[in-house]
N, C-alpha and C positions, 0 to 999 in steps of 0.2 A: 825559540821553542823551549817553553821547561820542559824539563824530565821529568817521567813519571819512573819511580822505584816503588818496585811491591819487595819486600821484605819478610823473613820470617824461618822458622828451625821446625825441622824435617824432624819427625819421631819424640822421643822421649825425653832429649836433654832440653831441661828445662833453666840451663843459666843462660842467662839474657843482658846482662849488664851492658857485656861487648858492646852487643847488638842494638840497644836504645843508644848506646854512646854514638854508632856511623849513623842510626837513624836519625839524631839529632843533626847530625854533622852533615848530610845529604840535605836535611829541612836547611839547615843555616845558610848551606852554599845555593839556595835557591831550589831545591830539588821538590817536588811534591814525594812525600813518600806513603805508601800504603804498606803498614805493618799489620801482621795476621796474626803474629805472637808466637808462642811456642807449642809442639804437639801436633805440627802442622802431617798431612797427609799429602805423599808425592802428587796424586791426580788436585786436590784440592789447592797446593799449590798454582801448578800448571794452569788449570782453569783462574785463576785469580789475575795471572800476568795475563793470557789471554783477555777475561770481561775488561780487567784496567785498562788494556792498550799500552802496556809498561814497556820503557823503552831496555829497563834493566830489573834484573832479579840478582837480588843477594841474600847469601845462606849462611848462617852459623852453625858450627860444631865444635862442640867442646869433647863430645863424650865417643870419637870415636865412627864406623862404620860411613865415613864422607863418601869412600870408592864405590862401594855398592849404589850407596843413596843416589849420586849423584848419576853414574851410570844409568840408573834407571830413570833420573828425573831428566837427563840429556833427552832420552830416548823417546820418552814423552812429550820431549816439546818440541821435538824433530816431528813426531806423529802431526802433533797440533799445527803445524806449519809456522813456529814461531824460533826456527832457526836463526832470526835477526836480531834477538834479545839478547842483550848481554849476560853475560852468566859469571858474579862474582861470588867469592867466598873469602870467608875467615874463621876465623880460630883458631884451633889448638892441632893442626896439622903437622906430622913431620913433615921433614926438608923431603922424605924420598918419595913423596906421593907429589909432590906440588908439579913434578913432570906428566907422569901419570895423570892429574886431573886435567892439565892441559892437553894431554890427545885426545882425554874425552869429549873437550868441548868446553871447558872454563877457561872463561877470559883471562882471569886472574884469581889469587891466591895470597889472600892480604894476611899472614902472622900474627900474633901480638908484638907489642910496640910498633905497629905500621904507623906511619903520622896518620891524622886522619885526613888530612889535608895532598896526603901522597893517593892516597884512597876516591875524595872528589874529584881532584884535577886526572888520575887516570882513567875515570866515569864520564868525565866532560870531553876528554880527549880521544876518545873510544866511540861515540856513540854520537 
């Protein structure tokens, strides 16, 4: 089975380098990936993993406001009936939310300097 990953950064932070770096990294290890880009919108995400049939979504944030964003993108796709989608993130998180995101409902919580290789094989292992 490949993986489908849909990808892409919720709101206004518009750096992206991270982000083409795992979406490279997800295409290389085999993965199909559907990147949306940045300035993305919580329902327009949602609906994407949804039409894709994505077996994973992953989010970047550099600039801040993850707990809210992602609280309400959980909630969203609890709505949508798409509780069996994996739900990763990265960036620029403190250490003291990485708990916190995980009661909401994230899989995982990949840092800078994650390998990216720690990043596929927990996507492959997961899902």
């Amino acid at each position: 089975m490949k993986l489908k990953v849909v990808t892409g950064k919720i709101g206004l932070d518009d750096h992206y380098r991270g982000i083409l770096s795992i979406n490279k990294a997800f295409t290389d290890a085999g993965m199909e990936v559907v990147y949306l880009g940045t300035g993305q919108r919580i329902d327009a995400m949602v609906e994407a993993v949804l039409h894709e049939d994505a077996h994973v979504v992953g989010l970047s944030f550099l600039c801040g406001g993850h707990l809210q964003i992602m609280q309400r993108f959980i909630n969203r796709m609890k709505k949508r009936g798409l509780d069996d989608v994996l739900i990763v993130i990265g960036g620029v998180i403190p250490d003291y939310d990485v708990p916190k995101l995980k009661d909401i409902g994230v899989s995982e919580v990949f840092l800078p300097g994650t390998p990216l290789a720690d990043i596929t094989n927990f996507v492959r292992e997961k899902v």
